[in-house]
N, C-alpha and C positions, 0 to 999 in steps of 0.2 A: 504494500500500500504506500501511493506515495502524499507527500501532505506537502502540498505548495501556498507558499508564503507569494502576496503581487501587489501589484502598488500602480497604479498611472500614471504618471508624470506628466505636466505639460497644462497648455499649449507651452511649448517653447517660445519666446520671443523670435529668436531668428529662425527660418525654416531649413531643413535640409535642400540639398540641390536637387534633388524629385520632390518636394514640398510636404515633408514629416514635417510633424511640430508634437506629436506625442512621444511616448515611449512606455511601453507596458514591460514591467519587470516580474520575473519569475526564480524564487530563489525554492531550491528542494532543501526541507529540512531537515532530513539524515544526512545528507553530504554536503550541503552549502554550495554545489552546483546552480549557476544562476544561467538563464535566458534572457533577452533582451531583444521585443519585437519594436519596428519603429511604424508608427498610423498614422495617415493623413489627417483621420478624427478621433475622437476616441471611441472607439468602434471597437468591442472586445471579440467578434464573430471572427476576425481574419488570424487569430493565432493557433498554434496548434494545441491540445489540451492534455499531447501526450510527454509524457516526461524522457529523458536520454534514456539510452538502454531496452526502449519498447515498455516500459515499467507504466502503469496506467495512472494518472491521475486519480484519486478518489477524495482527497478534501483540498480545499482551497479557500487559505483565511485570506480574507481582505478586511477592509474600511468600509465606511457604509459610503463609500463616494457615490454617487449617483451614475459612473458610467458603468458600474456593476447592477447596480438597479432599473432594470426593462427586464421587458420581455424576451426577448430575443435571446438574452445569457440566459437567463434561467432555464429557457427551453434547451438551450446549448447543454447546460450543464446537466438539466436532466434527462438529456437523452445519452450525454457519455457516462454518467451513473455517479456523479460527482457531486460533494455533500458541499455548501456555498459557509463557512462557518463566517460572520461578519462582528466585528469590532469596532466601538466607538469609533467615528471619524474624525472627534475631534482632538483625539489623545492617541500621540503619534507611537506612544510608547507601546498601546495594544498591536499594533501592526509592527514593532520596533523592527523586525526582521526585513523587512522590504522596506520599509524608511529608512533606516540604517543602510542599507544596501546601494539604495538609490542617491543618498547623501555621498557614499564612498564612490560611486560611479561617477557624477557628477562634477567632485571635486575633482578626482583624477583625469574629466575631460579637459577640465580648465583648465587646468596645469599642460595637460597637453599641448591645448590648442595657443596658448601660452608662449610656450616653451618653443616651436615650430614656427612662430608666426604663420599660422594657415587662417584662413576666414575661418568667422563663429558657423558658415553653413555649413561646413567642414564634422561636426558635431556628431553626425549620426554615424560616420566612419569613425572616429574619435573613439562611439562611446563602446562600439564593437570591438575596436583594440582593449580598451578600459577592462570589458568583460571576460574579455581572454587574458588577461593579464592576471584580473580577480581571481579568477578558477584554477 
């Protein structure tokens, strides 16, 4: 059973060069292996639900952010067999594991893009080195 920790991120100020301004994070809580899709909106329908390894998803703590709140996840989630567990939105420390995550990705893009003098669109390439780097 796998139990994913996610988070949203976004809109971004600056947009990616194909025009992301979200980022949806995914950290597995047995190994601290983490994901990182980037969305034009915040649209939870376009990621995949399955964890590395072929390991299925079955709980997924989040926030009570409103882009987990529709229709359309829920259906999502209860068609892959996935249990939706939700945590205060406004107490970052319920969710600490994907806030925490997302904080550490974040800052390590800055410093990136920093550090390289690349344009801030530069960001969603950035945050994918960021990831690989974390893991």
């Amino acid at each position: 059973m796998e139990h994913l920790h996610s988070d949203v991120c976004g809109p971004v100020s600056v947009t990616t060069r194909d025009g992301k301004c979200y980022f949806i994070s995914l950290v597995n809580d047995y190994s601290c292996y983490a994901m990182v899709y980037l969305l034009c909106k915040d649209v939870l329908q376009h990621f995949l639900w399955s964890a590395p390894l072929g390991r299925k998803c079955c709980f997924l703590h989040t926030d009570q952010g409103g882009e987990y709140k529709n229709d359309a996840v829920a259906k999502l989630l209860f068609e892959h067999g996935i249990t939706h567990e939700t945590m205060s939105s406004h107490m970052p420390e319920h969710n600490r594991v994907a806030k925490r995550f997302n904080c550490t990705i974040i800052d390590m893009v800055r410093c990136m893009l920093l550090n390289s003098s690349q344009p801030k669109n530069m960001w969603g390439e950035a945050i994918f080195l960021a990831v690989a780097i974390n893991n």
